[in-house]
N, C-alpha and C positions, 0 to 999 in steps of 0.2 A: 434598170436599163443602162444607167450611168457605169457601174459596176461591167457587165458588159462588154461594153464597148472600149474601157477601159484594159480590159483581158484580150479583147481582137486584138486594139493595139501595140499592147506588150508585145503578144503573141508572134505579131510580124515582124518583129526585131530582134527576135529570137530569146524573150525575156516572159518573164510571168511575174503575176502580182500575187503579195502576202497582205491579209489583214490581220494587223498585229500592230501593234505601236509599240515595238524592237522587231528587231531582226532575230531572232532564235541562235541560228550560227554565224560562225564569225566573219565579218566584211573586209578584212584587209584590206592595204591603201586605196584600190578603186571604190570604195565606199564610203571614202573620206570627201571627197571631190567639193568642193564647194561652187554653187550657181552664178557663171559668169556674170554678174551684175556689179554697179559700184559698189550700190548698197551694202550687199552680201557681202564682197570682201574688204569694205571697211570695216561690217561686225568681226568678220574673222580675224581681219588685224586689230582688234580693241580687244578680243575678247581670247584670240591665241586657241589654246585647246579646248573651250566650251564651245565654238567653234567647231571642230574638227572630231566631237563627241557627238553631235548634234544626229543622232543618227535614230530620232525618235521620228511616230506620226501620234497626232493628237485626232481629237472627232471636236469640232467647234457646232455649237448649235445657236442660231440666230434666233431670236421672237420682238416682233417690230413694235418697240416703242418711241415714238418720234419726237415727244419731250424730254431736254436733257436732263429737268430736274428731275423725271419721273425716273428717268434713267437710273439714275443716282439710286432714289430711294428705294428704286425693288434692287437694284445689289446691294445695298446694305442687308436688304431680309432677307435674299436668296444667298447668301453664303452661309449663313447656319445649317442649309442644307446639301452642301457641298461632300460633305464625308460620305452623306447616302450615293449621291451622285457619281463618284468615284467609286467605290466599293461595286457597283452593279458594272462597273464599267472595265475591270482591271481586266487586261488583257497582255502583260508585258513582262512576265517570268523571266526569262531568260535574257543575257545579257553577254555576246560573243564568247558563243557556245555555252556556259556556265548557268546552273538555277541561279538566282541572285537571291533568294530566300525571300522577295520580295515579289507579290501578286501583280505591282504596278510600278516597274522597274523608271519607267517612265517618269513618271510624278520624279523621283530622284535626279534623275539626270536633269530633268526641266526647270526645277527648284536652283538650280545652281543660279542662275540668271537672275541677272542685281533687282529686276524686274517681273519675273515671276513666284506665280503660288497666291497664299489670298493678298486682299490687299484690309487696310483696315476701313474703317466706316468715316464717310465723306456727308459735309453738311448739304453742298448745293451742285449744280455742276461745275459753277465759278471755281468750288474751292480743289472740284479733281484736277481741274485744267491748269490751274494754276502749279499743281504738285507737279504734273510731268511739263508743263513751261520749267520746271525748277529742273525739273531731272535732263531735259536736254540739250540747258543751258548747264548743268554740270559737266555736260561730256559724257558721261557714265553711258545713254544711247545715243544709238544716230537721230533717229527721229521719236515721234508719238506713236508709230506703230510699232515699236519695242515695250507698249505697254502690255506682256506676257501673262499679265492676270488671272485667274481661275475665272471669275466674272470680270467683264468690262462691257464699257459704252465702245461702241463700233468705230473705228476713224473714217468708215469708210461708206457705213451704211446709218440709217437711222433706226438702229439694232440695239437689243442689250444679247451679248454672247456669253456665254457658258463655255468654257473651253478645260474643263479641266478632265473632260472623257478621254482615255486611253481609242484609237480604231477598235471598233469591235467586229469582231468576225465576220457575224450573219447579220443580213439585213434585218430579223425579226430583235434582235438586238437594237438596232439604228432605230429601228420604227418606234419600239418599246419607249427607249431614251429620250427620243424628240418628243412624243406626245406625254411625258411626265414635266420635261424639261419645259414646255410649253403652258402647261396646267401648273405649275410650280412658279412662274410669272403669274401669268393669271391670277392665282389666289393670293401672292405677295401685293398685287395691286388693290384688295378689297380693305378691308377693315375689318373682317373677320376671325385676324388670327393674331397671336400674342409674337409681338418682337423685339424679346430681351435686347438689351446692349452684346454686341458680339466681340470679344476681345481676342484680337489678330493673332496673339501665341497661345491658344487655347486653340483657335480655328485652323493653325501650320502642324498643332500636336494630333489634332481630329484627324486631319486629311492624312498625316501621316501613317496613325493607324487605320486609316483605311488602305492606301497602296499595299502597307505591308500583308495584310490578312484578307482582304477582299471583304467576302462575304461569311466567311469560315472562323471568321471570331467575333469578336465585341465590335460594335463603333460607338464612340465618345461624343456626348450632344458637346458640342462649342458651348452653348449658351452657360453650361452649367457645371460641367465635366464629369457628367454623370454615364455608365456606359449600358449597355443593354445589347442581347444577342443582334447579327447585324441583320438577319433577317424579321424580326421582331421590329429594330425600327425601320427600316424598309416599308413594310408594310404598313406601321404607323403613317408613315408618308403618306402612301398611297392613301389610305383613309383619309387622310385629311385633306388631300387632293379630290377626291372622287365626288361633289359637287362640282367644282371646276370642268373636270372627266365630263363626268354626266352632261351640264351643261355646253359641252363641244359634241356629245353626241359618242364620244370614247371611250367611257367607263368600261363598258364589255370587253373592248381589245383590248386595252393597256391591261388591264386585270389578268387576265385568261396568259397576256403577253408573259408578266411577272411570273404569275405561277410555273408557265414552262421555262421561264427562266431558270427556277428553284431546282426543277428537274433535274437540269440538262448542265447546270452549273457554267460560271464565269469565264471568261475567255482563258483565261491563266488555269483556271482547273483543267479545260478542256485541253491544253498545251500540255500538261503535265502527265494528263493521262494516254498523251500521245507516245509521251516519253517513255512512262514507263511500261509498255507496249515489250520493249526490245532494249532500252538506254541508247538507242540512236537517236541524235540531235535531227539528222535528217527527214525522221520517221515526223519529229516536229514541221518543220521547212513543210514536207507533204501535206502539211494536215491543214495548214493557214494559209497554204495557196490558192487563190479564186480559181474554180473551175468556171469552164464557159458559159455556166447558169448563173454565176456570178456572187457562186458561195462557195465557203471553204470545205474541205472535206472532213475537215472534223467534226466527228459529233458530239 
């Protein structure tokens, strides 16, 4: 519905909407624009052309946990699972006009920021709060909500967020996502599962190979550095989510979701075989625009 109404409004402006986290072709200066706010163009003057690059959309996903320290301790376990996370999510090939040889073009450009990507493992909430007191007394951000993290505590809500998803296309994508993302909290809060120590440059080399290859190659456990086909551990995942699943009543969709995932392939797959259609960038552009049903035309 969001999706939508989202598209009327474009629509009446004489503009249309892509889901895509890049733009496929290229944006010249009117797509630089920065959002007339203080805020914003303080970041812009601190930060110059990270700034004026910034031409990515992410997918953030909320799941409410209202104590900080609980906060804490399921991001520390839930970023060992972040490489699956992104791999199912890449959708951002292309990078003004050009393949970038990368599935999730995104993740690159986001990474730049002094602030984002993982972060490493935190004892209490005292001791998060205390690092970005540190980081905004250095100047390096404007405020706490420049904490850009693949997981964070919410500044805003009494949330732990997930943000390190590319937009994905189709809603059954979005659906899929949230209710893993969801069940992937859930079972980091039992006691049921094993949670090595996770080391922050093992966890920045994981996520990497995931943007690069999606789902189409290997992904690397963090915990271990051990690598295994990325549909293989995917699907691990989901197994050992699917009590969680189950328990919410989910198991059947998310499951049934994945497998047509496998199908139908990754947002960057689906862009690529847009492309190569014809080698028109355009033939891309058409393919990740919302139609009025509020999906894109690619399949």
């Amino acid at each position: 519905m969001l999706r939508k109404k989202m598209v009327e409004a474009a629509a009446n402006h004489g503009c249309a909407v892509v889901a895509a986290a890049t733009y496929p072709g290229t944006m010249g200066e009117s797509g630089r624009l920065i959002t007339e706010k203080d805020r914003y163009e303080a970041m812009a003057e601190a930060n110059v052309m990270l700034a004026r690059e910034q031409l990515i959309c992410g997918c953030h996903v909320h799941v409410t946990v209202p104590d900080p320290d609980q906060a804490i301790r399921l991001m520390n376990r839930v970023r060992r699972w972040l490489p699956c996370l992104l791999a199912l999510t890449v959708n951002s090939p292309y990078w003004e006009g050009e393949d970038t040889g990368f599935s999730s073009f995104r993740t690159e450009v986001w990474t730049r920021w002094p602030t984002a990507g993982p972060t490493g493992e935190f004892e209490s909430a005292a001791a998060y709060e205390s690092m970005m007191d540190q980081l905004v007394a250095s100047g390096v951000v404007v405020d706490k909500a420049m904490a850009y993290w693949d997981v964070r505590p919410s500044e805003r809500f009494p949330t732990l967020e997930i943000r390190i998803a590319d937009v994905m296309p189709s809603i059954d994508d979005v659906v899929m996502f949230a209710g893993l993302v969801r069940a992937l909290v859930g079972w980091c809060g039992s006691d049921t599962g094993d949670w090595p120590p996770i080391r922050r440059e093992l966890l920045q080399a994981s996520n990497w190979r995931a943007a690069r290859s999606g789902v189409s190659d290997v992904l690397v456990d963090p915990a271990d550095g051990s690598q295994r086909p990325a549909r293989q551990a995917i699907c691990e995942l989901v197994e050992r989510l699917a009590p969680e699943l189950d328990r919410r009543g989910e198991l059947a969709q998310v499951t049934e979701a994945v497998d047509a995932f496998f199908d139908r392939g990754t947002g960057a797959d689906r862009q690529r075989r847009a492309y190569g259609r014809r080698q028109l960038m355009a033939d891309v552009v058409d393919a990740v625009t919302l139609q009025r049903n509020g999906q894109p035309a690619m399949g």
